[in-house]
ZAKOL-215952 format. One record per residue: chain; residue number from 0; y, x, z of N, C-alpha, C in turn. Coordinates in Angstrom, 2 decimals. Atoms other than C-alpha are relative to their C-alpha. Layout:
  chaine  num     n_yy     n_xx     n_zz    ca_yy    ca_xx    ca_zz     c_yy     c_xx     c_zz
       A  NUM        Y        X        Z        Y        X        Z        Y        X        Z
...
% end
This chain:
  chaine  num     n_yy     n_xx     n_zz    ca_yy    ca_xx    ca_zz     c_yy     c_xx     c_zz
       A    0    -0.23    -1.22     0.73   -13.08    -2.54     6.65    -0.64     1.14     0.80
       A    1     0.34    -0.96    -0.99   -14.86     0.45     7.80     0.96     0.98    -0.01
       A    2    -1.55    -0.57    -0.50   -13.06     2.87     9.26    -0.78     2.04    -0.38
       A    3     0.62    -0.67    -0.15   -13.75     7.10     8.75    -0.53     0.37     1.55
       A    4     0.41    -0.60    -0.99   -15.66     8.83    11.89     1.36     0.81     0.90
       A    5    -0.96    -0.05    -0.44   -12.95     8.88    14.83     1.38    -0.24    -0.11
       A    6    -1.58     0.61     0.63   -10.01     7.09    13.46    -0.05    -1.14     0.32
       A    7    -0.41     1.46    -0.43    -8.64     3.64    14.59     0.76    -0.79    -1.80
       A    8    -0.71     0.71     0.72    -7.80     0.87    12.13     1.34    -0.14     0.51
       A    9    -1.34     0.88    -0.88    -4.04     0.13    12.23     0.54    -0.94    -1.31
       A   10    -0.59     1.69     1.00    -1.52    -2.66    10.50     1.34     0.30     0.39
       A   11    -1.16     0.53    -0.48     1.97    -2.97    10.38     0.82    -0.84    -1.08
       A   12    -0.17     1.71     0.71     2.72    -6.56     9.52     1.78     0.30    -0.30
       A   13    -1.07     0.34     0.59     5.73    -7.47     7.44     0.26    -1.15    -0.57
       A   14    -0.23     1.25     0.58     7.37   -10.65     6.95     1.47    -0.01    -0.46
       A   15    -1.27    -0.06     0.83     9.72   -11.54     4.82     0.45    -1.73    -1.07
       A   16    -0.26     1.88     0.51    11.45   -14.77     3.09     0.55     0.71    -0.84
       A   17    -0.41    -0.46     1.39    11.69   -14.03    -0.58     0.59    -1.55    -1.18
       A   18    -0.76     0.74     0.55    13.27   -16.07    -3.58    -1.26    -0.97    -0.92
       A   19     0.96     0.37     0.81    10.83   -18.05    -6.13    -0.23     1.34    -0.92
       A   20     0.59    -1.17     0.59    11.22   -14.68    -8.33    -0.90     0.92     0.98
       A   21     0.90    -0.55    -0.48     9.16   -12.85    -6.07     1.07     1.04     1.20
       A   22    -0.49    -1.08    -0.54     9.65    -9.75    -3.89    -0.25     1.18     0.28
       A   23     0.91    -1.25    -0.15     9.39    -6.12    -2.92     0.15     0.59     1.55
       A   24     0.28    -0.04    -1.37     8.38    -4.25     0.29    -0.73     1.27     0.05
       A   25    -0.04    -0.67    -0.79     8.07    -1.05     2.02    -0.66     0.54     1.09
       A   26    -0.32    -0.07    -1.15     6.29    -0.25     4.72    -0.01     1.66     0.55
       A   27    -0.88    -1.15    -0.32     7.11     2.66     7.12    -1.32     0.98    -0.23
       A   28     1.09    -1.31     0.07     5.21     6.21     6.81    -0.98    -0.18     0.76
       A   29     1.04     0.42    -0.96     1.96     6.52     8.07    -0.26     1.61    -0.05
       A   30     0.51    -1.05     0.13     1.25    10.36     9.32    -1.49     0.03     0.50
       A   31     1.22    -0.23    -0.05    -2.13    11.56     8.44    -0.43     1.44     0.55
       A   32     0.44    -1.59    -0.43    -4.07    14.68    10.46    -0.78     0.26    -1.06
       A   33     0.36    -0.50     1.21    -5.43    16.83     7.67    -0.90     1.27     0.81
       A   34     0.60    -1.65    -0.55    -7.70    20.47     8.40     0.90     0.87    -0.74
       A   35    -1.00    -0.97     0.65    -4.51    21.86     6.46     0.81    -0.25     0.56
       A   36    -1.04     0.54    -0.65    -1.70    20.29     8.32     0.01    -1.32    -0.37
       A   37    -0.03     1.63     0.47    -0.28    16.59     7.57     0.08    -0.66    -0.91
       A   38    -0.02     0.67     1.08    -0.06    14.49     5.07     0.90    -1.43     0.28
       A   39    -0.73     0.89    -0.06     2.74    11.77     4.98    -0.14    -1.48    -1.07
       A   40     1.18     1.00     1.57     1.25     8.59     2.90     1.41    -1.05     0.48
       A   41    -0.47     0.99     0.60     4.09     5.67     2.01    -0.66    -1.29    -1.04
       A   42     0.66     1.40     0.69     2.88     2.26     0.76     1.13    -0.68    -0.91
       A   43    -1.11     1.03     0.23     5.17    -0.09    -1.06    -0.37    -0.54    -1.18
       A   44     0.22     0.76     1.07     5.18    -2.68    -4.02     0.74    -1.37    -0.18
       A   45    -0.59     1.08     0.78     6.40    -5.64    -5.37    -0.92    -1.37    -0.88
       A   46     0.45     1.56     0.79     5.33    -9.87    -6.56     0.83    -0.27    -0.37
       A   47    -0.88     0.95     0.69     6.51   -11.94    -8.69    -0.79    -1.33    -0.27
       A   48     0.98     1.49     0.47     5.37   -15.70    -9.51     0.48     0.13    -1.86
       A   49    -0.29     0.42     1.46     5.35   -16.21   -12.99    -0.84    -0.97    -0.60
       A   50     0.49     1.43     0.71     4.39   -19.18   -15.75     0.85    -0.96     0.29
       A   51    -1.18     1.28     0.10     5.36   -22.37   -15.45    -0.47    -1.06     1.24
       A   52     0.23     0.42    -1.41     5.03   -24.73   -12.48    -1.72    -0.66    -0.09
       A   53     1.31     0.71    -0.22     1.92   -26.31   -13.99    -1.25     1.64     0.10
       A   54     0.89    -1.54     0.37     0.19   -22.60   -14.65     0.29     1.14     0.73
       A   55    -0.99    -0.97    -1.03     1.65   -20.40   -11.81    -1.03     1.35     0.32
       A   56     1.31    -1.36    -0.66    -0.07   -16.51   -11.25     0.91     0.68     0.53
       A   57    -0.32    -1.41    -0.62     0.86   -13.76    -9.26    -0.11     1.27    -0.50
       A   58     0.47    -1.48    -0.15     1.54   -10.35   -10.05     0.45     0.70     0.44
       A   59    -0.26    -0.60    -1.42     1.26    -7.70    -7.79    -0.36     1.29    -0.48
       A   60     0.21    -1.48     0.49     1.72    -4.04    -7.97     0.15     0.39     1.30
       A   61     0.18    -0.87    -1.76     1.29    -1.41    -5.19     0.41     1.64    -0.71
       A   62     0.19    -1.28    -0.35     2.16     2.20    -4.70    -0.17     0.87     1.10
       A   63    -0.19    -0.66    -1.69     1.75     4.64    -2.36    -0.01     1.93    -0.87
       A   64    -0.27    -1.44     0.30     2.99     8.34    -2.32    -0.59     1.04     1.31
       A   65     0.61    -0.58    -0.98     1.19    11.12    -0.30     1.10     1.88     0.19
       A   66    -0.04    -1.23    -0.06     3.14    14.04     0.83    -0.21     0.85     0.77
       A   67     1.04    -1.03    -1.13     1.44    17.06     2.48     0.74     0.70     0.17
       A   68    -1.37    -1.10    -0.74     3.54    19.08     5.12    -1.03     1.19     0.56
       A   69     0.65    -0.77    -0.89     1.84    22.09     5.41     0.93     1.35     0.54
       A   70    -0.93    -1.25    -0.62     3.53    24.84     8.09     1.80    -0.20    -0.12
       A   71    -1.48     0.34    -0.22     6.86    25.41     7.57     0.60     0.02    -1.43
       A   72    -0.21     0.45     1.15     7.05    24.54     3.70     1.87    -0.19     0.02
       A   73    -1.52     1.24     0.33    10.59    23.36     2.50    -0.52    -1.01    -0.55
       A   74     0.61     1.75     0.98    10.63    19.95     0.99    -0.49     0.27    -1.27
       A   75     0.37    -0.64     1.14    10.45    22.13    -2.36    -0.84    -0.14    -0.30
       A   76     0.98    -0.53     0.04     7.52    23.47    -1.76    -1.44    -1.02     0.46
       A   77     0.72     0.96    -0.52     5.73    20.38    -0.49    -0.59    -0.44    -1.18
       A   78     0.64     0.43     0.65     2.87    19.40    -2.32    -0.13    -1.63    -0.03
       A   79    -0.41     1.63    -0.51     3.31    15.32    -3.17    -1.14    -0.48    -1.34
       A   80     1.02     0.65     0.47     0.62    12.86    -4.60     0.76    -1.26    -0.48
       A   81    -0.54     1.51     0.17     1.48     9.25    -6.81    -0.59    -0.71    -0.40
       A   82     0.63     1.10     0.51    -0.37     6.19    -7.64     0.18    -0.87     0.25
       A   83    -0.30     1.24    -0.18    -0.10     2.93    -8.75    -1.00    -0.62    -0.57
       A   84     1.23     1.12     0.92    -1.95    -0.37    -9.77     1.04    -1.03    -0.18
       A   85    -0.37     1.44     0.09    -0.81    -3.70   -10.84    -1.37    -0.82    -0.35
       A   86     0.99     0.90     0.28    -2.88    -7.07   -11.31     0.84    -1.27    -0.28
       A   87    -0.79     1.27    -0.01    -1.83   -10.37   -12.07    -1.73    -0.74    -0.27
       A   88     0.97     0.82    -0.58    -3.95   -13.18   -10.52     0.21    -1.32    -0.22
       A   89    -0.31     1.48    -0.44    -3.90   -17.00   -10.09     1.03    -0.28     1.07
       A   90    -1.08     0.30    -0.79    -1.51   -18.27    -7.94    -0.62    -0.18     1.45
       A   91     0.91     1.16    -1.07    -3.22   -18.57    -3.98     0.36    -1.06     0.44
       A   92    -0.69     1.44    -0.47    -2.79   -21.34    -2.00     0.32     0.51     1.08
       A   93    -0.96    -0.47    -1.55    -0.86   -21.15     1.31    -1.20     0.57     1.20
       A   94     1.27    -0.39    -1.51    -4.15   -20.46     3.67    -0.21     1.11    -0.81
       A   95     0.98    -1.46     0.96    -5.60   -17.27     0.98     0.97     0.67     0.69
       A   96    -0.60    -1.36     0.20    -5.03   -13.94     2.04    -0.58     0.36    -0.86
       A   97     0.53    -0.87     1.02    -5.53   -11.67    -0.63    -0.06     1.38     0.34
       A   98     0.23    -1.35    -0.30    -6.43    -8.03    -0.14     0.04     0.80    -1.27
       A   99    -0.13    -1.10     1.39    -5.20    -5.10    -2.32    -0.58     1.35     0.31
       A  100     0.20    -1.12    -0.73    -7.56    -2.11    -1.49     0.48     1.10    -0.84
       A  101    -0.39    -0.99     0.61    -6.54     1.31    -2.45    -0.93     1.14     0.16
       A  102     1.07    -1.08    -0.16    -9.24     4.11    -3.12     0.86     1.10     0.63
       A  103    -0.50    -1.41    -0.26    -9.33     6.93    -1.16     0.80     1.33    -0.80
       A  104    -0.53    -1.07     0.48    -7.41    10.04    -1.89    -0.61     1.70     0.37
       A  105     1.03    -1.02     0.45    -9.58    13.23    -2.91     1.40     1.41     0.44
       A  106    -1.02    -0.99    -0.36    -6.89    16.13    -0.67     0.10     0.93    -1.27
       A  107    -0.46    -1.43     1.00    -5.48    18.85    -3.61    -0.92     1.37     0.76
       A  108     0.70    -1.08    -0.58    -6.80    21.28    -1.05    -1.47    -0.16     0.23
       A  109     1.68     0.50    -0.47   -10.62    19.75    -0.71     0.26     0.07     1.21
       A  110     0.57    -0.09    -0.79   -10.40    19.56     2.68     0.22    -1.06     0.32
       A  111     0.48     1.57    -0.18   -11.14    15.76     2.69     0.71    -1.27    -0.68
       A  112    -0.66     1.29     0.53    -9.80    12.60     1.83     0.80    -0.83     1.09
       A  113    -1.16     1.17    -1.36    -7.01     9.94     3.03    -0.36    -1.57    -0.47
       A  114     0.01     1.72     0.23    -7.16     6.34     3.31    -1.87    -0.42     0.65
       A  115    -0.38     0.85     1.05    -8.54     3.97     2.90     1.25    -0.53     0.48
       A  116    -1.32     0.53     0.10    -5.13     1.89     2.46    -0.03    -0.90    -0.76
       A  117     0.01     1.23     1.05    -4.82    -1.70     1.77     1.31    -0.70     0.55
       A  118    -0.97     0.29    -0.21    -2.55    -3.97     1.48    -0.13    -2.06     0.24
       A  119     0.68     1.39     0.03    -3.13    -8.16     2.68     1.51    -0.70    -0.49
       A  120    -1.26     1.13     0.56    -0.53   -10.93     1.29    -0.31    -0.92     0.23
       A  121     0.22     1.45    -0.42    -0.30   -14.15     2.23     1.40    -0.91    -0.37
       A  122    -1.22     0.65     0.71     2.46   -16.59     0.09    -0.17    -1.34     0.79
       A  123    -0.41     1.61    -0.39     3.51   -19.52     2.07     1.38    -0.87     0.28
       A  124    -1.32     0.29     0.00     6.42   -21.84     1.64     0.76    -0.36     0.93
       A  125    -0.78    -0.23    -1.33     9.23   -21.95     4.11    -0.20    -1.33     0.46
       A  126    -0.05     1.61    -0.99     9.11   -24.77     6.96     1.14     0.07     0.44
% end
């Protein structure tokens, strides 16, 4: 994944033991430096298996919420961003990761963009 000019890739892995209906997931804030002040970006989403055991797909939705702290705002006054996707796929097999990328985000204020922000999955059954 490339990365913008002076920024580090990061990750913070999440595992979790879910049911055959699927599951959902969280992960923690990620603060972004902005040329306006910060920007607070949230990820989260939700699988499910569905069909039937011979016909099995995945679907997978994502969101992520962006909210920008600029100065000494109240929460009020805080300007906040929302988008989502869903897909429904084939079912992988236990080795596939799958990758959910998320387009950049175009700042309210123009003064740049956030992300990129993806999201990897990997379904494998318990040992």
């Amino acid at each position: 994944m490339s990365q913008p000019p002076g920024t580090r890739q990061t990750s913070a892995p999440v595992r979790m033991r879910v049911n055959s209906g699927g599951g959902t997931f969280t992960f923690p804030p990620v603060v972004v430096a902005t040329s306006n002040g910060q920007a607070r970006v949230t990820v989260g989403g939700a699988f499910r298996v569905i069909g039937t055991r011979e016909s099995r797909e995945l679907s997978f939705s994502t969101s992520r919420t962006v909210v920008y702290e600029r100065g000494s705002a109240t929460e009020r006054d805080r300007s906040t961003g929302t988008g989502s996707s869903q897909t429904t796929l084939p079912m992988p097999g236990p080795e596939e990761v799958l990758s959910f990328e998320m387009p950049q985000i175009k700042s309210t204020s123009g003064d740049g963009t956030l992300g990129p922000f993806s999201v990897r999955l990997r379904i494998r059954p318990v040992q």
